[in-house]
C-alpha positions in Angstrom: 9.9 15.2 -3.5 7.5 13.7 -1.5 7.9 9.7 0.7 5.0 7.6 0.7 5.5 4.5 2.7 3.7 1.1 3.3 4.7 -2.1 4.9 3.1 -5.5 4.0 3.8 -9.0 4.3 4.1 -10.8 0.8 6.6 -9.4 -1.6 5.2 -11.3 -4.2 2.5 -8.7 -4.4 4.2 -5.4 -4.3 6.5 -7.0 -6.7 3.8 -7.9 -9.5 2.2 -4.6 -9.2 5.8 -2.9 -9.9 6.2 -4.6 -12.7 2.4 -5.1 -14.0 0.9 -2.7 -16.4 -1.1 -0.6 -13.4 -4.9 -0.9 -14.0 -4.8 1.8 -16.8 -2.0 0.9 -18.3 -0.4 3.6 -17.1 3.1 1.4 -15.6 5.5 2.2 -18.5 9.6 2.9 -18.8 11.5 3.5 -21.7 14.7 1.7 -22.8 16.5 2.3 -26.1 14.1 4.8 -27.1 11.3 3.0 -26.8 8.2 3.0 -24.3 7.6 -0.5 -23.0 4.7 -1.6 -20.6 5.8 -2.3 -17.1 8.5 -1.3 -15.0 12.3 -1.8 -14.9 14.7 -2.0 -12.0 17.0 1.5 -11.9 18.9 0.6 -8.7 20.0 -2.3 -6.2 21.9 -4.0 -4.1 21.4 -7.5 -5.4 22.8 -6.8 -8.3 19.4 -7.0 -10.6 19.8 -4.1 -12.6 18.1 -3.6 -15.6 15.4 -6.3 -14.7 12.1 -5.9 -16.3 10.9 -9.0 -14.2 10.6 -9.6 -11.2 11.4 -12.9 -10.0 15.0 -12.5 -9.4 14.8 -9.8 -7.1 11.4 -11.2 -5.1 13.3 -14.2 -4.8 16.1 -12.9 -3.4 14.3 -10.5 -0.8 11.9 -13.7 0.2 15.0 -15.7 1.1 16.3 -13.1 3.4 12.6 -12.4 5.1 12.2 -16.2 5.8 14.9 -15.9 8.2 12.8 -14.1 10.3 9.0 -15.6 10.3 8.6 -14.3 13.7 8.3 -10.5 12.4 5.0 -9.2 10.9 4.9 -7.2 7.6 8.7 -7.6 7.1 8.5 -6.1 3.3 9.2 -1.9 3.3 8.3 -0.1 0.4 8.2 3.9 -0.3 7.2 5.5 -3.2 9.7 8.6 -4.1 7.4 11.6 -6.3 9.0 14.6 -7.9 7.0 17.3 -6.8 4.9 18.7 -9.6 5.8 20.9 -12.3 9.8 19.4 -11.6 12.0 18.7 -14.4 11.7 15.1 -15.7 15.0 12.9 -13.9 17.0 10.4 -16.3 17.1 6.6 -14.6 20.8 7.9 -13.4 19.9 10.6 -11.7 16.6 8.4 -9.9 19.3 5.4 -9.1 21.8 8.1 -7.6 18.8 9.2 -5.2 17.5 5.8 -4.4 20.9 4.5 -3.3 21.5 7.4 -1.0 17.7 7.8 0.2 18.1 4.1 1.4 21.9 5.2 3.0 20.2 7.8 5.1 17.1 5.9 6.4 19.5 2.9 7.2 18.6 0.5 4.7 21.5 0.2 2.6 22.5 -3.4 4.3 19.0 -5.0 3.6 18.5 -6.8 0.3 16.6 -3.5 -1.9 15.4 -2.5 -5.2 14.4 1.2 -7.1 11.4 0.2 -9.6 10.4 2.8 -11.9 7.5 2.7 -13.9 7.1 6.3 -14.5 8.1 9.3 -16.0 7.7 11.6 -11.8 8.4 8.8 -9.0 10.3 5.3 -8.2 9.3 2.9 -6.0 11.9 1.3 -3.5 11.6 -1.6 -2.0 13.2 -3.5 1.1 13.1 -6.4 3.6 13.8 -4.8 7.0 15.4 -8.4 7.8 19.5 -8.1 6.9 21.2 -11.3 5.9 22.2 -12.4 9.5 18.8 -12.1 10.6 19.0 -8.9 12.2 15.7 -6.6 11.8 15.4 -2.4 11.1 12.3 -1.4 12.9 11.8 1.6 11.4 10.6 3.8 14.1 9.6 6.6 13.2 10.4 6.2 9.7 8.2 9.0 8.3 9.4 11.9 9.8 12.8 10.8 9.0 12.1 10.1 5.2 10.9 13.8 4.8 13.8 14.9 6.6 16.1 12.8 3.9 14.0 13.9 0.7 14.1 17.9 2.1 18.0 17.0 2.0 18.2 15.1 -1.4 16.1 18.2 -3.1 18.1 20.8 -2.1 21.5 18.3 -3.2 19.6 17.8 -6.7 17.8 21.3 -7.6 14.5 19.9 -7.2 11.3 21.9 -6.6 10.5 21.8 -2.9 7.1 19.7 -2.3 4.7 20.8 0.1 4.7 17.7 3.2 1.4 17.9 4.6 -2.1 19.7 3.1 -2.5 22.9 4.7 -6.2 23.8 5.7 -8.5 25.8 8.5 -7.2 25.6 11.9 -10.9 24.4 13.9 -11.0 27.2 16.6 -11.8 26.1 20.0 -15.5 26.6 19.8 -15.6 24.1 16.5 -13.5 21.8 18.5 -15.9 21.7 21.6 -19.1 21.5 19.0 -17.2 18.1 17.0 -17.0 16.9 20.8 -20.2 17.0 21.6 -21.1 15.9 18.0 -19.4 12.7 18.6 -20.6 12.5 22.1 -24.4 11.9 20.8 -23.1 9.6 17.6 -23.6 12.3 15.1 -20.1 11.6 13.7 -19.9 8.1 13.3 -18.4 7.1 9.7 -20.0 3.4 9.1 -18.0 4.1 5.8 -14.3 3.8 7.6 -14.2 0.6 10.3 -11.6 0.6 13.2 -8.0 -0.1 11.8 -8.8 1.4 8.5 -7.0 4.1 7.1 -9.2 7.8 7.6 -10.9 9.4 4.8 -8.9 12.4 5.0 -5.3 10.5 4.5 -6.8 8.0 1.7 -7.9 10.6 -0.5 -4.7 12.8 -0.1 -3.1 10.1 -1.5 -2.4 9.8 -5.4 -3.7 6.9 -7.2 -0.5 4.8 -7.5 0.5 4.9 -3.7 -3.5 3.8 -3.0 -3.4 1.1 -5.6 0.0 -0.1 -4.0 -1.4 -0.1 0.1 -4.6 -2.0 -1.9 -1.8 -4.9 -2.5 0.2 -4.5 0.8 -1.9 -3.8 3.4 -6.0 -4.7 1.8 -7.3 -5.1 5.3 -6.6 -1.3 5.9 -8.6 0.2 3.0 -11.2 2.0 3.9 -14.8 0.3 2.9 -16.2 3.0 1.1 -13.1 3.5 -1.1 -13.1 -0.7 -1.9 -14.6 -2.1 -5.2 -17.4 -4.6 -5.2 -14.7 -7.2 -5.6 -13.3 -6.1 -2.4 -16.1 -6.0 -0.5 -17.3 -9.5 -1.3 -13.9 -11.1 -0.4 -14.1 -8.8 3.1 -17.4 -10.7 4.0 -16.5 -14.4 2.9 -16.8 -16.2 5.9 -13.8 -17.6 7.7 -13.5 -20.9 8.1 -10.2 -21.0 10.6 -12.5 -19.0 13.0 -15.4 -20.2 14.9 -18.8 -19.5 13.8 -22.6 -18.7 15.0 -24.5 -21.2 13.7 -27.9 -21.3 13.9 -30.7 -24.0 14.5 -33.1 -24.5 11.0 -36.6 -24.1 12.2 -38.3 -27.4 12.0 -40.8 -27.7 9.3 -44.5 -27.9 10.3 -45.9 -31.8 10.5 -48.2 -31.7 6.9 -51.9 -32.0 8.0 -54.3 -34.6 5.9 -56.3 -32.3 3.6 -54.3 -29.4 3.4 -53.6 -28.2 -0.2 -50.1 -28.4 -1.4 -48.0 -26.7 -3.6 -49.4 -29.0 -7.1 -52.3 -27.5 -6.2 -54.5 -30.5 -4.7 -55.4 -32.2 -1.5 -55.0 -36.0 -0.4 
């Protein structure tokens, strides 16, 4: 089983895409037998079970955030994926990991909620701010996810995911060459700005986890991976900021007797 975690700001967002159709139509859980567009909440401690909508539980997780303005990107989310080829879970056996995935990462105080919307991964999601206005920071909240999911597949008789893509270790002379590469500008990537997530990581990402850190965290998508839609919004101009204006050239004084544009002269 494999983590995949964002952080953002408005849980509004993550929220709608949870509980959307995806942009395929791909979002869909099953209830009574039948496949409904969407997703459904399979675990929580709000009480908010069974919700195919997400207002109660946004709601709720916006209240507690508002206690703390002061922290940046308070909303947590991780995306929990069965490796492949593993057995497909029932929602019990999902909600039994989700409530002890957020026990062991420390979570299990803060207002949460497992989402599932398909048939190999749940989405959980958090506000790191606890009812009394207390904060998890998180550190180092990566490592320790793998660490918990390593745990929870071994507990459940999962297949064991690979955590990070193996390749070619550079040898010291390719290093030294990519140095000097980058010393004369021959590796500049106008493609990925400064903040932006790297091509490598984006594209070892699945499509769901991108299309999620698209809603939480737009400003780190990497330009060339952004649809026209994106780009335009990325270049509007920013009206709390101050801007270079420039001066309009003056229009030449008209002389007597030169032709104009109806085609005759005074």
């Amino acid at each position: 089983m494999i983590a995949k975690i964002t952080r953002g700001e408005r849980v509004g967002d993550i929220a709608a895409y949870l509980h959307g159709p995806g942009k395929a139509n791909e979002h869909q859980y099953k209830r009574a037998g039948q496949t409904h567009a969407g997703g459904v909440v399979i675990a929580s401690n709000i009480g908010v079970e069974g919700d195919t909508d997400p207002n109660r539980w946004a709601k709720d997780l916006r209240a507690t955030q508002k206690q703390r303005p002061d922290i940046k990107k308070p909303i947590w989310q991780a995306s929990l994926r069965a490796a492949p080829g593993d057995r497909i879970m029932s929602d019990a056996e999902w909600s039994s990991i989700a409530v002890e995935f957020m026990r062991r990462m420390g979570l299990e105080n803060r207002p949460w909620v497992a989402v599932r919307h398909g048939d190999d991964h749940i989405h959980v999601v958090a506000t790191r701010v606890d009812d009394e206005g207390q904060v998890w920071h998180g550190r180092n909240d990566r490592r320790q996810a793998q660490t918990v999911c390593t745990q929870l597949e071994h507990e459940h008789n999962l297949i064991h995911a690979p955590r990070r893509r193996t390749g070619a270790k550079r040898t010291v002379s390719e290093q030294r060459e990519m140095y000097r590469k980058a010393a004369r500008g021959d590796l500049r990537q106008p493609d990925v700005a400064p903040g932006q997530v790297s091509r490598e990581v984006w594209e070892s990402w699945d499509e769901d986890l991108q299309n999620v850190f698209r809603v939480t965290q737009p400003d780190r998508v990497p330009n060339y991976a952004r649809s026209e839609r994106e780009k335009a919004r990325s270049v509007a101009p920013s009206w709390g900021k101050s801007q270079q204006w420039q001066a309009r050239p003056r229009p030449r004084p008209r002389q007597y007797g030169q032709s104009h544009e109806h085609g005759y002269e005074r």
